[in-house]
DRENLUM-110892 format. One record per atom (N, C-alpha, C, CB): residue number from 0; residue in one letter; atom name; x, y, z. Coordinates in pm, whole numbers, plus 50000, padded with zeros to 5 digits. Atoms other than C-alpha are relative to their C-alpha. Glycine has a CB too. Example, Ala and Ser with C-alpha at 12.3 -4.5 7.8 and 13.67 -1.06 7.14 Angstrom:
2
<node 0 "a" "N" <50089 49881 50000>>
<node 0 "a" "CA" <51230 49550 50780>>
<node 0 "a" "C" <50090 50120 50000>>
<node 0 "a" "CB" <49901 50003 50125>>
<node 1 "s" "N" <49918 49881 49994>>
<node 1 "s" "CA" <51367 49894 50714>>
<node 1 "s" "C" <49923 50109 50073>>
<node 1 "s" "CB" <50041 50046 49858>>
This chain:
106
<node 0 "x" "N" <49968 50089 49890>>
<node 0 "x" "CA" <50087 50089 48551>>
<node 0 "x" "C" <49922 50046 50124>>
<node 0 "x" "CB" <50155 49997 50028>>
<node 1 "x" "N" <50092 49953 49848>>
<node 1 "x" "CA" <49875 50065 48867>>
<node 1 "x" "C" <50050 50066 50087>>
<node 1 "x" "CB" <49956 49900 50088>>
<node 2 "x" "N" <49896 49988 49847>>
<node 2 "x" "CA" <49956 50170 49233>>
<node 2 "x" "C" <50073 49905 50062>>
<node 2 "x" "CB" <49930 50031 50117>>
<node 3 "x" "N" <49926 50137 49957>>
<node 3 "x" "CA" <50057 49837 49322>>
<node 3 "x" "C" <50055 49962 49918>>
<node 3 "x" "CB" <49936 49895 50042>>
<node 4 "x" "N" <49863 50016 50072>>
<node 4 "x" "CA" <50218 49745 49031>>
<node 4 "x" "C" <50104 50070 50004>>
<node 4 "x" "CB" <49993 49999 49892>>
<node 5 "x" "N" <49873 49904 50010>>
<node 5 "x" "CA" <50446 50045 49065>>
<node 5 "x" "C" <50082 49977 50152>>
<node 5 "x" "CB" <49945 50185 49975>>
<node 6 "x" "N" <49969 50017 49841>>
<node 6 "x" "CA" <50483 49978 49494>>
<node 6 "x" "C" <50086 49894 49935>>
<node 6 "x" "CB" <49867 49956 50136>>
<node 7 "x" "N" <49914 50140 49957>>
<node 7 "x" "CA" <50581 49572 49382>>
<node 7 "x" "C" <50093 50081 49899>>
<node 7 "x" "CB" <49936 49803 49962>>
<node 8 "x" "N" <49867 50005 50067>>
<node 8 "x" "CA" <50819 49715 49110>>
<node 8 "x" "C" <50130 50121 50038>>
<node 8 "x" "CB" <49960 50012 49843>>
<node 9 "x" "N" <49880 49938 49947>>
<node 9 "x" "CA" <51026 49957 49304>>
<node 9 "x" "C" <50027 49926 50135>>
<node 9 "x" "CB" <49982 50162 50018>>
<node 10 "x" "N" <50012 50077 49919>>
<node 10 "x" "CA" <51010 49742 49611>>
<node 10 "x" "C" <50091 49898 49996>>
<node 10 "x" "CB" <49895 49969 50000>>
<node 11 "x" "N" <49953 50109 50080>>
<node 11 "x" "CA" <51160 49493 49372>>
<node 11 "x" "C" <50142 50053 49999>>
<node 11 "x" "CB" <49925 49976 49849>>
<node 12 "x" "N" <49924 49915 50050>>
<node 12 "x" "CA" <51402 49741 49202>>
<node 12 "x" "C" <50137 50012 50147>>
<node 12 "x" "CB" <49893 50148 49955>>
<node 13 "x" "N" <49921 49998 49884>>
<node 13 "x" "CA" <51515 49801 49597>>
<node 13 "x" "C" <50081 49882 50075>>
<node 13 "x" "CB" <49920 50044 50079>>
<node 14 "x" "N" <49928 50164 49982>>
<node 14 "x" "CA" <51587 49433 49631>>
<node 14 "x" "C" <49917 49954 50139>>
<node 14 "x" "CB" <50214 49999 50032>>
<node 15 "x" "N" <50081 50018 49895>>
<node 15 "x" "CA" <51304 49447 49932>>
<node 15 "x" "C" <49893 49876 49966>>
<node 15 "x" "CB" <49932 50137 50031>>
<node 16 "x" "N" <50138 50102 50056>>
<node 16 "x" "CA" <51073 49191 49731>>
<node 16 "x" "C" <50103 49899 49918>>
<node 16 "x" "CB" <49850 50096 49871>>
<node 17 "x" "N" <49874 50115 50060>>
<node 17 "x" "CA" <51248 48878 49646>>
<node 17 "x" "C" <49879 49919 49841>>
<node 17 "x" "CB" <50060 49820 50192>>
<node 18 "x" "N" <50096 50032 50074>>
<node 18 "x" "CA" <50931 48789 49431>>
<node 18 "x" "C" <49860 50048 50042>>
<node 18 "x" "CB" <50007 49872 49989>>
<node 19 "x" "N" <50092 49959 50007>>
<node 19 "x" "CA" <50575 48846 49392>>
<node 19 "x" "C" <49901 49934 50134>>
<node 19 "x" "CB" <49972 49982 49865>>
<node 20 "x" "N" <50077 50099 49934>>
<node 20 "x" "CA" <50471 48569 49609>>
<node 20 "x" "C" <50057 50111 50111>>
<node 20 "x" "CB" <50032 49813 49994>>
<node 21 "x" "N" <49962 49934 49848>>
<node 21 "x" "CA" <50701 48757 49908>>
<node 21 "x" "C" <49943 50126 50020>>
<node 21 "x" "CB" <50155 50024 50026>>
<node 22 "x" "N" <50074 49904 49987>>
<node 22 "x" "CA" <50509 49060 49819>>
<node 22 "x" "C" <49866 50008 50045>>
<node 22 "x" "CB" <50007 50041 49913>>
<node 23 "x" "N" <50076 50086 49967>>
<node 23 "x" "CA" <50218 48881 49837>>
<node 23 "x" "C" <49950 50019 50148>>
<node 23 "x" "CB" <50062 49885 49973>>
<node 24 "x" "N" <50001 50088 49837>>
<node 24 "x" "CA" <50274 48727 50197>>
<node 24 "x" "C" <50032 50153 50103>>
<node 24 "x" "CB" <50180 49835 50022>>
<node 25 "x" "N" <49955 49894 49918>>
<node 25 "x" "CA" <50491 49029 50355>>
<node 25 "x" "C" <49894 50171 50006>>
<node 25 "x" "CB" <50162 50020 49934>>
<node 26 "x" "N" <50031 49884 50043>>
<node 26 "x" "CA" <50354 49342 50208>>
<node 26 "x" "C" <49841 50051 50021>>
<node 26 "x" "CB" <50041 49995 49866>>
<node 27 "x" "N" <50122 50037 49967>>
<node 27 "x" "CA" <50003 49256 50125>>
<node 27 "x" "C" <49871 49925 50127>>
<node 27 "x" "CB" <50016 49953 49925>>
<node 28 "x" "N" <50064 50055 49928>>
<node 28 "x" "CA" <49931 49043 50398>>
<node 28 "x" "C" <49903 49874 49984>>
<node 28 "x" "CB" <49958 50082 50034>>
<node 29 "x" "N" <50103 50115 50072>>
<node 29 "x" "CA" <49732 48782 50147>>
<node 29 "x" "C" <50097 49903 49981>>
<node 29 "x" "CB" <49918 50040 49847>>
<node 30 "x" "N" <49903 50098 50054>>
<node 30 "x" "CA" <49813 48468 49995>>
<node 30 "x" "C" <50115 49996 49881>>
<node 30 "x" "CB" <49926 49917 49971>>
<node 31 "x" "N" <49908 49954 50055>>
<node 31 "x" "CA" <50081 48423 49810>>
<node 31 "x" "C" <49993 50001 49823>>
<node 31 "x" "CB" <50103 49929 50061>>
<node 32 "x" "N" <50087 49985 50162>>
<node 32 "x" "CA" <49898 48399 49452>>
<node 32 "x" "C" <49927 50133 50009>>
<node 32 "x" "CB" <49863 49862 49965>>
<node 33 "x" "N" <50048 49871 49956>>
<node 33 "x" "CA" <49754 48713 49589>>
<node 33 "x" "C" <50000 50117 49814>>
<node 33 "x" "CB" <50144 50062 50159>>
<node 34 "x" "N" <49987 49873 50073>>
<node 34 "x" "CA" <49904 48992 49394>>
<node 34 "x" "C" <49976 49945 49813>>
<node 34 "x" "CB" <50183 50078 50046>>
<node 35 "x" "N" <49970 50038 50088>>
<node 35 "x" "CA" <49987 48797 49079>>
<node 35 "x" "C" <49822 49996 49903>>
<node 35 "x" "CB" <50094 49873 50043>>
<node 36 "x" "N" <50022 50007 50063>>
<node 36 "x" "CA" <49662 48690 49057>>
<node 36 "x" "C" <49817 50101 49969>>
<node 36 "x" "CB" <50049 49878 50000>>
<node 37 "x" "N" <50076 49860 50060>>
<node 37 "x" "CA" <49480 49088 49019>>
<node 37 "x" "C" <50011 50052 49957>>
<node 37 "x" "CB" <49968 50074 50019>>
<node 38 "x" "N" <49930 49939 50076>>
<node 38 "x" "CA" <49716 49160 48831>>
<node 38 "x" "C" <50019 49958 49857>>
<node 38 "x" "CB" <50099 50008 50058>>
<node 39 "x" "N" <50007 50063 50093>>
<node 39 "x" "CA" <49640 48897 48594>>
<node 39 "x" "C" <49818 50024 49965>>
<node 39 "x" "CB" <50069 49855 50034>>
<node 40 "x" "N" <50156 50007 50074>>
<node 40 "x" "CA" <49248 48955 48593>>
<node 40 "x" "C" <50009 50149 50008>>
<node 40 "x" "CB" <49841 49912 50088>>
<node 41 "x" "N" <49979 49809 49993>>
<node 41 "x" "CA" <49323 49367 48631>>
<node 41 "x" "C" <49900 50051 50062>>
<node 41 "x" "CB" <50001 50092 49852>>
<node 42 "x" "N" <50127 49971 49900>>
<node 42 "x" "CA" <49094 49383 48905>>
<node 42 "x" "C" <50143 50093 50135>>
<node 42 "x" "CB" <49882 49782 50078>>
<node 43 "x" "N" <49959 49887 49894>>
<node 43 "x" "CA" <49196 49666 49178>>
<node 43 "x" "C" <50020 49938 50156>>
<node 43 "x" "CB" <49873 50122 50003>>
<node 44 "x" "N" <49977 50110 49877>>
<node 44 "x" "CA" <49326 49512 49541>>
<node 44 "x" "C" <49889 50090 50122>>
<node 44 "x" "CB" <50215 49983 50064>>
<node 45 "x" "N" <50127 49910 49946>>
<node 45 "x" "CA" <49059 49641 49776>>
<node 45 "x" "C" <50029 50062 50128>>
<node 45 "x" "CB" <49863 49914 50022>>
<node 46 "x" "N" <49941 49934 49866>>
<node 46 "x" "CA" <49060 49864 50097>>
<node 46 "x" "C" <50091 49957 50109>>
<node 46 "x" "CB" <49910 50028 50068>>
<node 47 "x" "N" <49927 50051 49893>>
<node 47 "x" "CA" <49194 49654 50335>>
<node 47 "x" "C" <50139 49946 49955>>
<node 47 "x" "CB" <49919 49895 50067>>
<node 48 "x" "N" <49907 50032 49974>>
<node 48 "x" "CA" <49445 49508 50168>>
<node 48 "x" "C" <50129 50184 49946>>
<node 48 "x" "CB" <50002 49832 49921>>
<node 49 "x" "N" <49896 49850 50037>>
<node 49 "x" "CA" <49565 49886 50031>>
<node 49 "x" "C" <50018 50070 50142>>
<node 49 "x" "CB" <49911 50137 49875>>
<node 50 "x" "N" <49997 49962 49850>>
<node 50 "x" "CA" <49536 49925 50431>>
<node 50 "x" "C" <50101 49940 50052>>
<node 50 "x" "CB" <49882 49965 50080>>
<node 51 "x" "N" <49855 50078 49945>>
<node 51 "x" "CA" <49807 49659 50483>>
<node 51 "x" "C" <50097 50027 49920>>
<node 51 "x" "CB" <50003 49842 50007>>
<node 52 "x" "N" <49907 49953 50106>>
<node 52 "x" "CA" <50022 49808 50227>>
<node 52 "x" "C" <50018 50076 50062>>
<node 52 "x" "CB" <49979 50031 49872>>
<node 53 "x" "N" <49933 49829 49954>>
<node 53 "x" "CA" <50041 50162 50402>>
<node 53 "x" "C" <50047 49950 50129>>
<node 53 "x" "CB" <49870 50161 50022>>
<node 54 "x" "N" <49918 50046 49860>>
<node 54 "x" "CA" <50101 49970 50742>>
<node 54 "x" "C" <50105 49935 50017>>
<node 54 "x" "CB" <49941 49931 50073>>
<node 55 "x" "N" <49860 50004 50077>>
<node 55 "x" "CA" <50344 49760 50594>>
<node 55 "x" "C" <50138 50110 49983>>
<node 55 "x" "CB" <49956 49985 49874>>
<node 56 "x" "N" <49902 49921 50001>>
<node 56 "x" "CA" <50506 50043 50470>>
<node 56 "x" "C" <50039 50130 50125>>
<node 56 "x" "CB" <49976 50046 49874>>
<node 57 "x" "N" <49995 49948 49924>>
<node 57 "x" "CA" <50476 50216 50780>>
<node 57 "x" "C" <50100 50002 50098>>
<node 57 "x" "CB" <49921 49986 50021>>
<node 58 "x" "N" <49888 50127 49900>>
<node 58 "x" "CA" <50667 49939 50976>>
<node 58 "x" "C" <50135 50052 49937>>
<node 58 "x" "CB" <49974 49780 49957>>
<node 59 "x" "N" <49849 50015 50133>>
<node 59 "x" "CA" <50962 49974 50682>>
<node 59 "x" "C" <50022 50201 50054>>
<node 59 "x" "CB" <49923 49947 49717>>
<node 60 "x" "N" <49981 49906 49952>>
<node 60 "x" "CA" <50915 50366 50807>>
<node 60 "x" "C" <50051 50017 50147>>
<node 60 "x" "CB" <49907 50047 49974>>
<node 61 "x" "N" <49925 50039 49818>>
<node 61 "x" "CA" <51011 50265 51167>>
<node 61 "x" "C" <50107 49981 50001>>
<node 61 "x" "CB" <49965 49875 50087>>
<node 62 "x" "N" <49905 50102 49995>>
<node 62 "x" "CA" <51237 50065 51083>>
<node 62 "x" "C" <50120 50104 49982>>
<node 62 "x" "CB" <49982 49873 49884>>
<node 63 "x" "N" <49903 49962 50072>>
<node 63 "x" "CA" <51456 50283 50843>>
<node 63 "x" "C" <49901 50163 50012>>
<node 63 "x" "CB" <50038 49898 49839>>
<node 64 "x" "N" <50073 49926 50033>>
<node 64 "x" "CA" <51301 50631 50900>>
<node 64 "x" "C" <50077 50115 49929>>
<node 64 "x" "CB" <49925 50025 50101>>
<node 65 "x" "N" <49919 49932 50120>>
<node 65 "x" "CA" <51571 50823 50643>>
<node 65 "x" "C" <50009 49964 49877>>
<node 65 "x" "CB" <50114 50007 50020>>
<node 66 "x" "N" <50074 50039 50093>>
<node 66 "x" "CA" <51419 50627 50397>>
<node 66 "x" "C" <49919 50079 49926>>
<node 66 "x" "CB" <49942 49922 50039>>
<node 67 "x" "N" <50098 49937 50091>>
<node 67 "x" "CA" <51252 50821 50111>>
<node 67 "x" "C" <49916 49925 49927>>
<node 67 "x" "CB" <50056 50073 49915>>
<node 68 "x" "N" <50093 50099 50020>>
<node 68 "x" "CA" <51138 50491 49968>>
<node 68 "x" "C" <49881 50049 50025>>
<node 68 "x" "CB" <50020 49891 50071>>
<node 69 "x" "N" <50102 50002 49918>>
<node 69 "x" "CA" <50925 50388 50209>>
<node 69 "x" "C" <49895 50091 50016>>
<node 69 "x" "CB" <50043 49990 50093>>
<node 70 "x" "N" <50106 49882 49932>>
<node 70 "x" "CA" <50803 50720 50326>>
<node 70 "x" "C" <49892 50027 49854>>
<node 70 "x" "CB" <50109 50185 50058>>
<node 71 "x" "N" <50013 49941 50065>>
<node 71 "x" "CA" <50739 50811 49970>>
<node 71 "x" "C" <49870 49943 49928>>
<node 71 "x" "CB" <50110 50021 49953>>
<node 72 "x" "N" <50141 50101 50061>>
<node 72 "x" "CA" <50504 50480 49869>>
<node 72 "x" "C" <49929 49995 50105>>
<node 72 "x" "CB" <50022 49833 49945>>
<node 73 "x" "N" <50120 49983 49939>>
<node 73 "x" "CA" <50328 50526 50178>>
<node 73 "x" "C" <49911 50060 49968>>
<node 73 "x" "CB" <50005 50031 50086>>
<node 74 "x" "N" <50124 49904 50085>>
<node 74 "x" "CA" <50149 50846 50069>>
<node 74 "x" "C" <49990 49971 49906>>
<node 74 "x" "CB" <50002 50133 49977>>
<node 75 "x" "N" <50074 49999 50148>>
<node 75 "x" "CA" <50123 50744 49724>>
<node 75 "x" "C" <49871 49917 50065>>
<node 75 "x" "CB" <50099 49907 49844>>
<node 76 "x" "N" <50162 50079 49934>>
<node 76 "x" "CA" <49912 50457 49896>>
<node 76 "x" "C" <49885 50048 50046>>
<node 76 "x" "CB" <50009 49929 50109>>
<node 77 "x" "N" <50119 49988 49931>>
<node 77 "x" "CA" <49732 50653 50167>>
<node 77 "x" "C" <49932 50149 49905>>
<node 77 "x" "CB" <50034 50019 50189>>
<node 78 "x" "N" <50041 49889 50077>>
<node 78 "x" "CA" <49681 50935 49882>>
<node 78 "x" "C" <49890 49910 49902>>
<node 78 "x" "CB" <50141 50087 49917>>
<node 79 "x" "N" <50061 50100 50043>>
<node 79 "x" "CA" <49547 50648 49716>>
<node 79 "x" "C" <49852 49978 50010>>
<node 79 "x" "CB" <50057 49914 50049>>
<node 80 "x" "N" <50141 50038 49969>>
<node 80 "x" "CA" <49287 50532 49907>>
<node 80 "x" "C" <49908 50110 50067>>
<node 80 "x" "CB" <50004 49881 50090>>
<node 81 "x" "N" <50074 49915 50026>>
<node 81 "x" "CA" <49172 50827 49994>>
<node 81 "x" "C" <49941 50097 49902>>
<node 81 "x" "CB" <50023 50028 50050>>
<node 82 "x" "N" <50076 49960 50161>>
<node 82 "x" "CA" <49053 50920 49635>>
<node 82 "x" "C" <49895 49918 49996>>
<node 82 "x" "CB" <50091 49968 49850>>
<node 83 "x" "N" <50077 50104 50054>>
<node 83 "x" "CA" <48890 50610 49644>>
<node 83 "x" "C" <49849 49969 50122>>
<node 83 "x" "CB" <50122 49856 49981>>
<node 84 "x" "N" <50161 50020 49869>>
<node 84 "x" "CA" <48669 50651 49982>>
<node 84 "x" "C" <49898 50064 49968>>
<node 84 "x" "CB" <50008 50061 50164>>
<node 85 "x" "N" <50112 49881 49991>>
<node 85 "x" "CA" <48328 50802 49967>>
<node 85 "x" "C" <49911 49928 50069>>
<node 85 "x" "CB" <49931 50065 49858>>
<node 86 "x" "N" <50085 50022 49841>>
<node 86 "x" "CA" <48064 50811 50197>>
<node 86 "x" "C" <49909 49894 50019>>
<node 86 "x" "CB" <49904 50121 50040>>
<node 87 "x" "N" <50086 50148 50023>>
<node 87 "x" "CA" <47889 50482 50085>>
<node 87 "x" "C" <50133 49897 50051>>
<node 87 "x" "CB" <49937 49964 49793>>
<node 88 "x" "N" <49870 50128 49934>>
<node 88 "x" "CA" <48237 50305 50215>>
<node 88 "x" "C" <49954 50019 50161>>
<node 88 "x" "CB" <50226 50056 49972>>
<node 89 "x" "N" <49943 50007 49856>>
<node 89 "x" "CA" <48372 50265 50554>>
<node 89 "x" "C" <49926 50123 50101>>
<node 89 "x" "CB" <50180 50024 49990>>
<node 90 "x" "N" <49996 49865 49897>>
<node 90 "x" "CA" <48396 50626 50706>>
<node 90 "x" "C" <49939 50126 49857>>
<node 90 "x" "CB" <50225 50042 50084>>
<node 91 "x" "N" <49947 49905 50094>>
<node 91 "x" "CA" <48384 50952 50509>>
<node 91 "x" "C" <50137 50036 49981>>
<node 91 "x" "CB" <49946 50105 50022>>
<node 92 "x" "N" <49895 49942 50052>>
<node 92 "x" "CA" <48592 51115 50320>>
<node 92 "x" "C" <50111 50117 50103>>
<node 92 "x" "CB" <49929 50067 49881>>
<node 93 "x" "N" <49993 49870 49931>>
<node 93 "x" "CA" <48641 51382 50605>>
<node 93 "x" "C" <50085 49909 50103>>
<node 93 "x" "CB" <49844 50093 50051>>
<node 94 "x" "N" <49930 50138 49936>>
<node 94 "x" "CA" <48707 51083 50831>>
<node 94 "x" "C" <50093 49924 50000>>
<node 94 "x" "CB" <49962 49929 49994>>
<node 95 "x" "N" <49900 50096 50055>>
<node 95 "x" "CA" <48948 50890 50643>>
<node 95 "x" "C" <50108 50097 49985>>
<node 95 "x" "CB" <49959 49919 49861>>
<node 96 "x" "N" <49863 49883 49973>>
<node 96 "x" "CA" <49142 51214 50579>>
<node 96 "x" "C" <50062 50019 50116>>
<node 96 "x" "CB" <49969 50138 49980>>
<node 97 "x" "N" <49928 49914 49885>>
<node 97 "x" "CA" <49187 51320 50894>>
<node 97 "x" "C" <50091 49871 50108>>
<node 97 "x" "CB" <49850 50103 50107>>
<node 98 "x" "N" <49892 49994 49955>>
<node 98 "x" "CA" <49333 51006 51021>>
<node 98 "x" "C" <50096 49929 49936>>
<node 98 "x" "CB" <49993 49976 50107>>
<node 99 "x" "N" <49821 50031 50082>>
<node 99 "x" "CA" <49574 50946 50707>>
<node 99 "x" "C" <50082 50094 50049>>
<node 99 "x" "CB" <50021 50022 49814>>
<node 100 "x" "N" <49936 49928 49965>>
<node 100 "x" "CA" <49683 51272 50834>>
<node 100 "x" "C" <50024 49972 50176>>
<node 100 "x" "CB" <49943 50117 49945>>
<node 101 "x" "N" <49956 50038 49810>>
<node 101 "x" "CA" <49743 51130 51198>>
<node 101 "x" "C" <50099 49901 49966>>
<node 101 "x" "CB" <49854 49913 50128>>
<node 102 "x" "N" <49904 50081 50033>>
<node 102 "x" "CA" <49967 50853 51014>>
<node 102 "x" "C" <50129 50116 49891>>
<node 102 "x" "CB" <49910 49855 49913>>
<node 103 "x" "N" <49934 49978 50097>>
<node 103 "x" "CA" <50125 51075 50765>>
<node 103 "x" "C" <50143 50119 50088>>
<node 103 "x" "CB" <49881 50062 49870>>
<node 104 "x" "N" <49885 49970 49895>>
<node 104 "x" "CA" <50479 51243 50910>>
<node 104 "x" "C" <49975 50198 49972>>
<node 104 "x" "CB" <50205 49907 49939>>
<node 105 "x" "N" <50009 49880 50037>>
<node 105 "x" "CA" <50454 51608 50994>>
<node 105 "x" "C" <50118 50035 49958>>
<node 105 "x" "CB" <49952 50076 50085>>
């Protein structure tokens, strides 16, 4: 199971995702065929939207911050995408670390 399949199915599990589509819209930030349909061609959701996923869950960290959830699928996320940066992306690797670690809770 992916990273995002495992985010929408505890998300789910929590009763925070009423469906795929609301995962979709809320979570993702895309349309609401979104998730369903990368999950149907098993194509990987790409930086930005694994960028609105950790901010997403960031918000849900505001919100509720005694939440282990939340806190817990954030870093899987921003642990995530920083495996996945290298220096032909965005920033570096050095870069992108340092400010998941400016989001991540000391």
């Amino acid at each position: 199971m992916s990273l995002i399949e495992s985010t929408y199915q505890k998300l789910s599990d929590y009763n925070d995702c009423s469906s795929s589509e609301d995962f979709s819209i809320r979570y993702l930030r895309r349309s609401k065929s979104y998730y369903r349909t990368i999950k149907a061609m098993g194509k990987e959701p790409s930086y930005e939207v694994l960028c609105n996923l950790m901010m997403e869950l960031e918000k849900k960290i505001d919100e509720y911050p005694r939440n282990m959830l939340y806190r817990n699928l954030s870093l899987n996320v921003a642990s995530n995408l920083v495996s996945k940066i290298n220096v032909r992306n965005v920033c570096s690797k050095t870069t992108f670390r340092t400010s998941v670690l400016g989001v991540e809770p000391s």
